[in-house]
C-alpha positions in Angstrom: -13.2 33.2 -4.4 -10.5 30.3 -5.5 -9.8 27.4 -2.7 -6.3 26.7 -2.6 -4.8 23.2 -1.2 -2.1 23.7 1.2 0.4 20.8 2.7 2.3 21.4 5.9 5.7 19.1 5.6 5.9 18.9 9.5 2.4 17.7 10.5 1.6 16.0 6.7 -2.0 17.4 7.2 -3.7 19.0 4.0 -5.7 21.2 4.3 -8.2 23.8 1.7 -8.1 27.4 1.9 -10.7 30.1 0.5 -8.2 32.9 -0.9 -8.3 35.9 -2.8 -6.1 35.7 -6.1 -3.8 39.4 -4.9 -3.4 37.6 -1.7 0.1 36.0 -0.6 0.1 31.9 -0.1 0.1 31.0 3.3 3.5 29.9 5.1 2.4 28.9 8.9 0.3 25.9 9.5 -2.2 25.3 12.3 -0.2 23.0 14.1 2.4 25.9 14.7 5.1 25.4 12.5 6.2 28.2 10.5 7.8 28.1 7.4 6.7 24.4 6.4 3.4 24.6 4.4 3.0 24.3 0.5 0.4 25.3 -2.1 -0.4 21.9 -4.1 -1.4 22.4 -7.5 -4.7 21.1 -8.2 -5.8 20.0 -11.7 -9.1 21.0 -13.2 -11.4 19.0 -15.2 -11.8 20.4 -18.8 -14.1 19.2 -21.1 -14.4 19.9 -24.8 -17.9 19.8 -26.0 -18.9 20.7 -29.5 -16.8 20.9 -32.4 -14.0 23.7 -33.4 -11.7 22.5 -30.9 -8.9 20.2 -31.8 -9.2 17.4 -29.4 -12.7 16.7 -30.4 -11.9 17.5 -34.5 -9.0 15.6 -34.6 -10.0 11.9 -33.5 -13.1 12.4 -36.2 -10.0 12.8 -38.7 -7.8 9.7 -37.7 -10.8 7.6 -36.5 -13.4 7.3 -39.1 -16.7 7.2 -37.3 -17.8 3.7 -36.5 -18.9 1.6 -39.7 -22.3 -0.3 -39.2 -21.8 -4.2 -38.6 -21.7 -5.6 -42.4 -25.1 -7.4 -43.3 -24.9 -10.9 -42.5 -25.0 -12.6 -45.2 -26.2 -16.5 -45.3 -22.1 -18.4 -45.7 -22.6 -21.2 -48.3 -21.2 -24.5 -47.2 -19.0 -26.0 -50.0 -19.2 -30.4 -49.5 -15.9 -31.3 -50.6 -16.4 -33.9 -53.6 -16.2 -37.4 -53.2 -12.8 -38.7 -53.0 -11.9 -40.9 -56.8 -10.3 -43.9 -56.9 -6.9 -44.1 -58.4 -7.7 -45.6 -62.1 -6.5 -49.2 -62.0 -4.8 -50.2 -64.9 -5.2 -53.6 -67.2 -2.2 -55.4 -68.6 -3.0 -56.1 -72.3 -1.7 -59.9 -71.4 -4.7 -62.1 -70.2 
């Protein structure tokens, strides 16, 4: 049998209620009003396991599946040369 979540707008209290589905949603609270209680909506939890459904095809697509970390590979450190003098010129008149 479904529980349904009901909210009376005098009193604020929430309450659950076991219900048949063919039955009619309550209207009176405890407290005594009448007239001021709601059904809330409850979500459900849903979970997709296995493929052939689109949620769990679809991310495969667009995400390709996680690469391995590339091999480290040893960096080889590059000295930078030595820095050359500027060339000094001779005058031809010693």
């Amino acid at each position: 049998m479904p529980t349904y979540v009901y909210e009376c707008s005098a009193c604020e209290q929430t309450y659950e209620v076991e219900q048949r589905i063919i039955e009619d949603a309550l209207t009176d609270c405890h407290c005594g009003s009448k007239g001021t209680v709601k059904r809330i909506i409850q979500p459900t939890a849903i979970m997709f396991k296995g493929s052939g459904f689109y949620v769990n095809d679809s991310q495969k697509a667009s995400n390709p599946a996680i690469k391995p970390p590339e091999a480290a590979t040893p960096k080889t450190e590059t000295t930078p040369a030595p820095p050359t003098a500027p060339a000094t010129t001779t005058s031809g008149s010693e």
